[in-house]
C-alpha positions as CSV (number, residue, x, y, z in Angstrom):
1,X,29.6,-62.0,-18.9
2,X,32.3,-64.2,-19.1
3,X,36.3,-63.3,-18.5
4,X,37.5,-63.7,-21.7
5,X,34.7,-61.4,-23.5
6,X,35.4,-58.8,-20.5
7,X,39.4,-58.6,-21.6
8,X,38.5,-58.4,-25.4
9,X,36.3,-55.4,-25.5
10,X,38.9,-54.1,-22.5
11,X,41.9,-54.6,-25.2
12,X,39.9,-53.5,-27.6
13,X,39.3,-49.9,-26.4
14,X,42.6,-49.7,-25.2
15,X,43.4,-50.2,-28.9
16,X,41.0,-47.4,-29.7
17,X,42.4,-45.4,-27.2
18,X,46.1,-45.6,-28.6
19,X,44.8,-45.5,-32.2
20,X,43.4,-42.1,-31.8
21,X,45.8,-40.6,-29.9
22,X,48.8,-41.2,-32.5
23,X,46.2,-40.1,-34.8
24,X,46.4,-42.8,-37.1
25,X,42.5,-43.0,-37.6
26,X,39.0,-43.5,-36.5
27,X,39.3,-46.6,-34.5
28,X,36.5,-47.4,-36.3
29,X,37.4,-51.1,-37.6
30,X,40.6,-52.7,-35.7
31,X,39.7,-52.4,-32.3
32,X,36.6,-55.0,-33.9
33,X,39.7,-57.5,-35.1
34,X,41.3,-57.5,-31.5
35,X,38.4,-58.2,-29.8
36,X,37.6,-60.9,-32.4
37,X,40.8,-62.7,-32.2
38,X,40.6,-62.7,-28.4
39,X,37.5,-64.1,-27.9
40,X,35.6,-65.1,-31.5
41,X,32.4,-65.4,-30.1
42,X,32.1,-61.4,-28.7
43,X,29.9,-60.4,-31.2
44,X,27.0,-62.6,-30.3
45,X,28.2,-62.3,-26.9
46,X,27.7,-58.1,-26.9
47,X,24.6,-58.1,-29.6
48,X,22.9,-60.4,-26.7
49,X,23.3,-57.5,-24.4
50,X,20.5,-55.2,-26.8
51,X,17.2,-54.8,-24.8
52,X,14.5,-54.9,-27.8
53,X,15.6,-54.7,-31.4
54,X,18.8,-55.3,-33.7
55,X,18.6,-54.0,-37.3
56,X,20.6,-54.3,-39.9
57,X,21.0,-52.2,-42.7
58,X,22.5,-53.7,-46.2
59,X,22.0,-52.8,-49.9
60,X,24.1,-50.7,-52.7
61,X,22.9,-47.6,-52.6
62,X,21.4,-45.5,-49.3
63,X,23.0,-48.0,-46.3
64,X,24.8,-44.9,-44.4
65,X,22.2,-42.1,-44.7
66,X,18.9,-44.7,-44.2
67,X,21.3,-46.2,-41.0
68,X,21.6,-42.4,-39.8
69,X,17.7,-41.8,-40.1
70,X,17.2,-45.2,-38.0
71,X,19.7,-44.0,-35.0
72,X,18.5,-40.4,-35.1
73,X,14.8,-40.9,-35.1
74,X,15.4,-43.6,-32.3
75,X,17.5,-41.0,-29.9
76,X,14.6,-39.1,-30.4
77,X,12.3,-41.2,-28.6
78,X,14.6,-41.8,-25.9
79,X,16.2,-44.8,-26.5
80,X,19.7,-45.4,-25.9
81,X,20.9,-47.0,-29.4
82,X,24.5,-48.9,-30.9
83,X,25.3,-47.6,-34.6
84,X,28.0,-47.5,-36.7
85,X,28.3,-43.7,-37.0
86,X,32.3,-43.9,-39.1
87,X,30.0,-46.3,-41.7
88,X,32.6,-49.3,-40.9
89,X,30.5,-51.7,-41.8
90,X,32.3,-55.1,-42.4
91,X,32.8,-57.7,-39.7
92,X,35.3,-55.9,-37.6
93,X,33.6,-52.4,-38.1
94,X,30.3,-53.8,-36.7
95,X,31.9,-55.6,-33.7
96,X,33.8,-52.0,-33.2
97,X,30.6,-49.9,-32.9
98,X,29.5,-52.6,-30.0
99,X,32.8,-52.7,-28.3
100,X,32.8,-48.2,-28.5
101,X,29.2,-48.6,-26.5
102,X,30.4,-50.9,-24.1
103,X,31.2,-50.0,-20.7
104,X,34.7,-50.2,-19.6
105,X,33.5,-53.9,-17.5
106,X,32.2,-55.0,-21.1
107,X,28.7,-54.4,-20.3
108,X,26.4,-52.9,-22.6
109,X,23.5,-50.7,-22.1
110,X,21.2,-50.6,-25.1
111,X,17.5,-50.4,-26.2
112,X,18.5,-50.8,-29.9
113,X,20.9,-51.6,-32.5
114,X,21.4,-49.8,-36.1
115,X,24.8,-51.6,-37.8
116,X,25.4,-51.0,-41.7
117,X,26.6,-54.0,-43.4
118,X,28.5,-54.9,-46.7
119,X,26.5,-56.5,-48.7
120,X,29.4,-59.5,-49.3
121,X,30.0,-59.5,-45.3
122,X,25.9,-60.5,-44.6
123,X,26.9,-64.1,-44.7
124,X,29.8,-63.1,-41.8
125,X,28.1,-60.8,-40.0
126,X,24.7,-61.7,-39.6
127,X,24.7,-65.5,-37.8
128,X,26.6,-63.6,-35.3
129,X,24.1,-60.5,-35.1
130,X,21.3,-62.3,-34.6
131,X,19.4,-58.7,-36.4
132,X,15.6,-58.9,-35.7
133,X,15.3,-57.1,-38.8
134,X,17.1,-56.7,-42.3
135,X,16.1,-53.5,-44.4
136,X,17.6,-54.2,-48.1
137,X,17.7,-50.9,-49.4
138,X,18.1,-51.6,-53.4
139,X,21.0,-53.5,-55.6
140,X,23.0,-52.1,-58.2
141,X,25.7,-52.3,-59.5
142,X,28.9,-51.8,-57.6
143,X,32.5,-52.8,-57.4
144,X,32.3,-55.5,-59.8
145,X,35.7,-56.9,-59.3
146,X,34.8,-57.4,-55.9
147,X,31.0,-58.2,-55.6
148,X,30.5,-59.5,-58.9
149,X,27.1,-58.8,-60.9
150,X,23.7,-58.1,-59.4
151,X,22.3,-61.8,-58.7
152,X,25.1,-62.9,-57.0
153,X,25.0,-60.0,-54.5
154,X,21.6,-61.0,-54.2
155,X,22.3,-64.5,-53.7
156,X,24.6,-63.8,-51.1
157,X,21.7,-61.5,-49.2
158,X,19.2,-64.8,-49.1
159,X,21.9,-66.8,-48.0
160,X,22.6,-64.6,-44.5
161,X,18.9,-64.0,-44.2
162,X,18.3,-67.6,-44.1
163,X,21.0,-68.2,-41.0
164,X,18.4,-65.7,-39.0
165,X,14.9,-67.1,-40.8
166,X,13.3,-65.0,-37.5
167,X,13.9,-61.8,-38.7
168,X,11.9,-59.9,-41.0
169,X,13.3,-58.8,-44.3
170,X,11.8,-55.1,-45.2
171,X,12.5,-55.1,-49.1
172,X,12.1,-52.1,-51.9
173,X,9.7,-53.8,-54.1
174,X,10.0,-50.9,-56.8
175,X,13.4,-52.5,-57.0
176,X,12.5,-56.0,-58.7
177,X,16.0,-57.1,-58.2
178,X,15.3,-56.8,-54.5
179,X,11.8,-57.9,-54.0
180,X,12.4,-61.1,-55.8
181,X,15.2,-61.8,-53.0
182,X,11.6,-62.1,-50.7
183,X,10.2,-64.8,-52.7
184,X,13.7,-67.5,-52.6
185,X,14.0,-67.0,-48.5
186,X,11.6,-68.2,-45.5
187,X,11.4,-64.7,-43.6
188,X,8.8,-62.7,-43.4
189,X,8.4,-60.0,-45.2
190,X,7.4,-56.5,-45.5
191,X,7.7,-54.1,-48.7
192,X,7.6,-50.4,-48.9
193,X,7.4,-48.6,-52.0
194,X,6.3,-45.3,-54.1
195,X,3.4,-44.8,-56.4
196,X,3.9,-41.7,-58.1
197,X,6.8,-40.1,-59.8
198,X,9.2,-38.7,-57.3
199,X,10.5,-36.0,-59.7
200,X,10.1,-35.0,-63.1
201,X,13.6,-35.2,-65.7
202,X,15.1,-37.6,-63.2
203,X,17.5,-39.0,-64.8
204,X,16.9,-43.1,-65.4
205,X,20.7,-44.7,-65.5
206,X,21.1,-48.1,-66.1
207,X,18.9,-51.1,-65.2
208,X,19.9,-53.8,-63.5
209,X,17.2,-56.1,-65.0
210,X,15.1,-55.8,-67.9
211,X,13.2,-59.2,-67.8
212,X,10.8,-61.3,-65.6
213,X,12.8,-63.4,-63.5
214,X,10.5,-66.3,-63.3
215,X,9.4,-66.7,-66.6
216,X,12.0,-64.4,-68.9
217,X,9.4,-62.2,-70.4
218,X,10.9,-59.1,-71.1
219,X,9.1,-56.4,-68.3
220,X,6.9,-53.7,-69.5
221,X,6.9,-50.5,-66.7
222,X,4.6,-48.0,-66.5
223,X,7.2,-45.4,-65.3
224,X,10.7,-45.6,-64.1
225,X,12.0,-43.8,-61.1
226,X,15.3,-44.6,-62.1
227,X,17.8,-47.6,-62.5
228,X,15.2,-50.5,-62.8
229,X,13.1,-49.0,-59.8
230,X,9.4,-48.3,-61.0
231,X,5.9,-49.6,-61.5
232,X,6.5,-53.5,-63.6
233,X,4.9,-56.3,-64.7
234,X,5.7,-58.9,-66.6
235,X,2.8,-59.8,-69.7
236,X,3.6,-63.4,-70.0
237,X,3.6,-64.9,-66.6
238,X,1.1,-61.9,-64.8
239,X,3.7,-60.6,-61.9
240,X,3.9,-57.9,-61.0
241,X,4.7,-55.2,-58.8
242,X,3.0,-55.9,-55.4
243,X,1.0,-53.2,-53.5
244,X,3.5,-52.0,-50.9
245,X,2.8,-52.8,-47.3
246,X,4.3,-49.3,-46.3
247,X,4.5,-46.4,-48.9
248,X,4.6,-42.2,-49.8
249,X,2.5,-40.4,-51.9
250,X,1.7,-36.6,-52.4
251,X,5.4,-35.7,-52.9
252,X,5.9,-32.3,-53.2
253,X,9.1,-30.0,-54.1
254,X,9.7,-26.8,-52.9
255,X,12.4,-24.2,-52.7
256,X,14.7,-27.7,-51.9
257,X,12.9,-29.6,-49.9
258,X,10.5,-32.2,-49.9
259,X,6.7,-32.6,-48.5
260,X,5.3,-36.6,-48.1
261,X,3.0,-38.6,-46.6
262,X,4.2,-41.4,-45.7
263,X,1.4,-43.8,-44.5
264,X,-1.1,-41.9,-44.0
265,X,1.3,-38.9,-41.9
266,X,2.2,-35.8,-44.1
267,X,6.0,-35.0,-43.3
268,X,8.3,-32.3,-44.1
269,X,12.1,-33.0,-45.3
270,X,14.9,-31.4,-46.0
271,X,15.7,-33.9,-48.8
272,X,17.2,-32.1,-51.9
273,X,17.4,-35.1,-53.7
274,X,14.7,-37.5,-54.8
275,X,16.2,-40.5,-53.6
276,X,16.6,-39.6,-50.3
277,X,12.9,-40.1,-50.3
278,X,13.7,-43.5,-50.5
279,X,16.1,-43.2,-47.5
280,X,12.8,-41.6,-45.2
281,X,10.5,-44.4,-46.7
282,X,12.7,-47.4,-46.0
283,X,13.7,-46.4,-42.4
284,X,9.9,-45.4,-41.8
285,X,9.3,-49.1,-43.0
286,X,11.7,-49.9,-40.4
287,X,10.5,-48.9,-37.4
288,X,7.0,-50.0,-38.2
289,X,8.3,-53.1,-38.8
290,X,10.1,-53.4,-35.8
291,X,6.4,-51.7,-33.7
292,X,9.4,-49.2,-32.6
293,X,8.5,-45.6,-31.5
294,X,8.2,-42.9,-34.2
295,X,6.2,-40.1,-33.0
296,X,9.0,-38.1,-33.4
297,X,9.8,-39.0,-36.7
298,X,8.5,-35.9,-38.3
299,X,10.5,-33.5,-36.5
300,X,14.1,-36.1,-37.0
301,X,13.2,-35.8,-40.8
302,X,12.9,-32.5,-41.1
303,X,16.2,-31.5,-39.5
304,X,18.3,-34.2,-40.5
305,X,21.3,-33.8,-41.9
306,X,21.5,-35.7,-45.5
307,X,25.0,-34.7,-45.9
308,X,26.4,-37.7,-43.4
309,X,30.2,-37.3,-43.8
310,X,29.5,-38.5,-47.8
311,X,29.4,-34.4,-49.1
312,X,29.7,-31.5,-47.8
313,X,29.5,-27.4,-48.3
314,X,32.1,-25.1,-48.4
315,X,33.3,-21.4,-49.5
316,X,36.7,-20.8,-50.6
317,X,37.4,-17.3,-51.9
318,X,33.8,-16.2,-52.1
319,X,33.0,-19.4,-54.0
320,X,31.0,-21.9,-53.3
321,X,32.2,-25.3,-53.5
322,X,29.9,-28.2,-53.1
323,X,31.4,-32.2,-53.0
324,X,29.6,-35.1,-53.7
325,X,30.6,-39.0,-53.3
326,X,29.9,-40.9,-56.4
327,X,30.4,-44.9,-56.5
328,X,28.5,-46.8,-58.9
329,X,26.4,-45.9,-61.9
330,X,23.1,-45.0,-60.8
331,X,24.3,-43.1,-57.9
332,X,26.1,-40.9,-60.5
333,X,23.4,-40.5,-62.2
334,X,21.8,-39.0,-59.3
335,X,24.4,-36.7,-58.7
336,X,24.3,-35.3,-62.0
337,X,21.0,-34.3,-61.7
338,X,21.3,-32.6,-59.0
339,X,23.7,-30.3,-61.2
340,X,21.1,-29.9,-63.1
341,X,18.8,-29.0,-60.5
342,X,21.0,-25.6,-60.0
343,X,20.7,-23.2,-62.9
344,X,23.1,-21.2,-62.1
345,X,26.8,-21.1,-63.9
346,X,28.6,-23.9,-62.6
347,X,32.3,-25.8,-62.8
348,X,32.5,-29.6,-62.5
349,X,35.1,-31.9,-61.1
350,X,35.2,-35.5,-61.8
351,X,37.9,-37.2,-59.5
352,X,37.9,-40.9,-60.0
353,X,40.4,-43.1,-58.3
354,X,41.0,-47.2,-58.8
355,X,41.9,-48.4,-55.2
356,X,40.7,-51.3,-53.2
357,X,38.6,-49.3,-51.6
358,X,37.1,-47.8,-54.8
359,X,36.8,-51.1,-56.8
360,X,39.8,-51.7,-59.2
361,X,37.5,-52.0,-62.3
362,X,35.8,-48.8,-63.6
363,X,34.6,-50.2,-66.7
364,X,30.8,-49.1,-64.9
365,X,31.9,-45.2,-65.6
366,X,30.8,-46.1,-69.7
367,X,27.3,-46.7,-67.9
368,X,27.3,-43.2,-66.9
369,X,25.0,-40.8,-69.6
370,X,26.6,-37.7,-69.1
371,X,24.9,-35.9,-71.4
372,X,23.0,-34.1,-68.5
373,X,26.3,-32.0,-68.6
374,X,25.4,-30.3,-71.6
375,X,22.3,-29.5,-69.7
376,X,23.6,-28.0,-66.8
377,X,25.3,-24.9,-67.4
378,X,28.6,-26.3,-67.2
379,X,31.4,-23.3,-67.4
380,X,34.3,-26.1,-67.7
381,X,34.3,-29.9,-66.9
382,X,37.9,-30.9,-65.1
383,X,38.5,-35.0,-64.7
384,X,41.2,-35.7,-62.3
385,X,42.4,-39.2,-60.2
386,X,44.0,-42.0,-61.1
387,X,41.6,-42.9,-63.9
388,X,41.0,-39.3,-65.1
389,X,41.7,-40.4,-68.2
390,X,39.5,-42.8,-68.1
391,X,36.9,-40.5,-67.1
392,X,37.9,-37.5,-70.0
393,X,37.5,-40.4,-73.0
394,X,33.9,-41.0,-71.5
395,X,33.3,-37.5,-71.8
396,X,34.4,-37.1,-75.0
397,X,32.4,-39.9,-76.3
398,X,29.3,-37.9,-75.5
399,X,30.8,-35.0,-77.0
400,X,31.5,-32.8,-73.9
401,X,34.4,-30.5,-73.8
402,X,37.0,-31.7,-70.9
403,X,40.4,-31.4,-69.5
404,X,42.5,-33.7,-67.7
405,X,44.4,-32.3,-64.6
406,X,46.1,-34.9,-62.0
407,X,46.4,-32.3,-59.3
408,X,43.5,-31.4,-57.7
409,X,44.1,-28.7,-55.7
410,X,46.0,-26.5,-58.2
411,X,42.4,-27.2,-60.3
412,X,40.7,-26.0,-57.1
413,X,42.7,-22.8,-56.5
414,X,42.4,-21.9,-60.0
415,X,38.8,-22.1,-60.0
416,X,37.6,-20.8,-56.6
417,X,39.5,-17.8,-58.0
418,X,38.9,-17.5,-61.6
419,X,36.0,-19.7,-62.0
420,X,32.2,-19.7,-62.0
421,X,32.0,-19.1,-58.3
422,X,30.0,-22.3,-57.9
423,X,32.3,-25.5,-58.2
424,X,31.1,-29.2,-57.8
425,X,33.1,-31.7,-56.9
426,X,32.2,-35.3,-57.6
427,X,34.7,-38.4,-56.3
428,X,34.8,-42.0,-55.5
429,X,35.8,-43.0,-52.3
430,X,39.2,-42.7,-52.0
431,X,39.7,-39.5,-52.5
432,X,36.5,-38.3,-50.4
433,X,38.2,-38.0,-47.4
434,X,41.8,-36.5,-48.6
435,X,39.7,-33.7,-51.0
436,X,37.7,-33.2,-47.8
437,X,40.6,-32.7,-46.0
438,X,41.9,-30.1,-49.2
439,X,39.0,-27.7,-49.0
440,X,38.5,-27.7,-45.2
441,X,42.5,-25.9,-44.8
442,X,41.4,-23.9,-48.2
443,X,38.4,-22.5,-46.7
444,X,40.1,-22.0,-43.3
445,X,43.4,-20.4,-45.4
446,X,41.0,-18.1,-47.0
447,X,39.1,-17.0,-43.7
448,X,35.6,-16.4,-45.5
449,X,33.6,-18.7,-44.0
450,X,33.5,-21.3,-41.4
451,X,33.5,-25.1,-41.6
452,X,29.9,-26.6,-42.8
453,X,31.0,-29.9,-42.4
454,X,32.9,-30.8,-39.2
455,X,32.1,-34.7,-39.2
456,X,34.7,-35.9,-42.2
457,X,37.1,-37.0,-39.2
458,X,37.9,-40.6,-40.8
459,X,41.0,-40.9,-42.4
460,X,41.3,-43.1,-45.6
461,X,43.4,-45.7,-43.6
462,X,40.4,-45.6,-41.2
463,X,37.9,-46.0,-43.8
464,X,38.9,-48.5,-45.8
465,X,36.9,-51.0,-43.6
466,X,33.6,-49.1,-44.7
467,X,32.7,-50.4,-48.6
């Protein structure tokens, strides 16, 4: 390893070092810069170091928790793996997670690599990389005044897999948007996929695409999962939806969790919700593709922990008080229906912030269909944020009853001790890891319960490197 490599990732954790003890966050993306400005070629120069495999992780929806499954069911077979735990997953995040596993002489000692990236930062991050393998989870919509629609995210996908034309692209082909990404690169590929319905009353959300994309037939399914993800073909030019090369069937629900075989191997999740059977499918894919141990996959998946610093449980005054990270449209969606799962009484908190880190445009709430709210035993429906307003007209366009209150934690106190009992909090980014913050010293005020969640450590300033 040559000198100037050896002082980057040496003034790199020392940057780390300082960063967490003023407190001023995670050290989870600037330590990445440092080492980068030092010496601009220490990413290829540490990735070289990884014994077998390097895979990397990119999509909209699923990049965190499917990146968790990877590392998880990995350490359980005994290999010693790099991941981007703090989900930093831009250029300088992804050099940071190296530069934490390094040795203090720059060496680094690793079987594997799991790194999230940002869909926009492929092109950056990948040439450098050198990932054997490149899961694209799905693509939906998200941040549009950053990212821009659909096809150019995709675009930008093909264009980094075609800097590493070695490495084998494992695609979602229930998600036409991304299988079609296959057919304009020179990798190989491998699909995964579902069969069968994953739940019934899911809710659909908004498509993506609603017509062929080679000949512009409009696409006739024979049942959606939700967003455009489903069984499709297209009647005028005779594509259609290949037979996956990896796949689940039998899904079963019970008392919240989640029975599949994937491949031919019955597994037991914890899942609670049906598109974190996606998240087990596509990191299964994974590590077939990759010929990487799994025979303790079964026993990771059934006590993992879906929650991944993105929601978490907590009682405050004898109430319980669940959060949830919503970003985009579908995965609102998703989070609705999970409301709906729970019969019980419930009240609702929308937060919705317009940050950098959120996406300045929130025009994609009006994709929304809230109407599962009048389904869900909703006691009272609160909108809060910087755009709460935005969010209270959407909600009063689909004629559900709403107030407006800026200050979240007076709307928490009130509730936790007049409410319901059962509160649900849903937010964007920004404000995931301050209302995290919020109920953790309410709960710990209120001395009723301990701490569920203990892994919301990042501060927003350390975060905003994660998109």
């Amino acid at each position: 390893m040559r000198i100037r490599s050896r002082l980057a990732v040496l003034c790199a954790k020392m940057v780390c070092a300082v960063i967490r003890i003023l407190g001023k966050g995670s050290g989870s993306a600037f330590p990445g810069y440092v080492a980068r400005r030092i010496d601009p070629e220490i990413l290829s120069v540490l990735s070289g170091m990884v014994r077998k495999k390097i895979i990397a992780v990119t999509g909209t929806n699923g990049k965190t928790t499917t990146n968790s499954i990877l590392y998880h069911a990995l350490k359980a077979e005994g290999q010693k793996v790099v991941y981007n735990s703090m989900g930093a997953n831009l250029l300088d995040g992804v050099i940071s997670a190296f530069i934490q596993a390094a040795g203090k002489s720059g060496r680094l000692d690793a079987d594997y690599a799991c790194l999230e990236v940002d869909e926009m930062a492929s092109t950056g991050v990948f040439p450098g990389l050198s990932p054997n393998c490149i899961l694209l989870t799905n693509l939906f919509r998200d941040q549009l005044d950053r990212t821009g629609e659909v096809d150019l995210v995709r675009d930008r996908i093909q264009k980094a897999a075609e800097e590493v034309p070695g490495a084998v692209l494992v695609v979602n082909c229930d998600d036409i948007c991304s299988w079609t990404l296959g057919w304009g690169c020179g990798n190989p590929v491998l699909t995964y996929g579902i069969s069968e319905k994953l739940a019934e009353g899911l809710p659909g959300g908004p498509r993506e695409t609603e017509f062929c994309p080679f000949c512009g037939e409009r696409l006739v399914y024979t049942f959606f999962q939700y967003g455009q993800l489903g069984i499709y073909r297209c009647p005028g030019c005779g594509m259609e939806r290949p037979r996956p090369d990896i796949s689940a069937s039998d899904i079963f629900w019970s008392g919240g969790t989640c029975s599949i075989t994937l491949d031919g191997h019955p597994v037991r999740a914890g899942a609670r919700a049906p598109y974190n059977v996606y998240n087990i499918l596509s990191a299964y894919a994974v590590l077939c593709a990759m010929d990487a141990p799994r025979g303790h996959f079964g026993e990771t998946i059934g006590r993992f922990d879906y929650g991944n610093c993105r929601e978490g449980s907590f009682r405050i005054r004898k109430s319980r008080v669940q959060l949830y990270l919503a970003k985009n449209p579908v995965g609102f969606q998703q989070k609705l229906f999970l409301l709906l799962k729970d019969p019980e009484p419930k009240d609702v908190v929308i937060q919705i912030n317009d940050t950098r880190l959120d996406g300045e445009d929130v025009s994609w709430l009006w994709d929304v269909d809230y109407r599962v709210l009048n389904r869900a035993n909703a006691a009272t429906v609160t909108t809060g944020g910087a755009r709460g307003g935005d969010m209270e007209l959407c909600l009063k366009y689909n004629d559900i009853s709403c107030k407006y209150n800026r200050n979240l934690k007076e709307t928490v106190e009130k509730l936790t001790a007049e409410g319901s009992r059962n509160l649900y909090i849903i937010t964007n980014y920004s404000g995931l890891y301050t209302t995290n913050r919020m109920l953790q010293k309410l709960q710990e005020r209120g001395k009723d319960g301990v701490c569920h969640e203990t892994c919301y450590r990042t501060s927003v300033s350390g975060s905003v490197s994660s998109v």
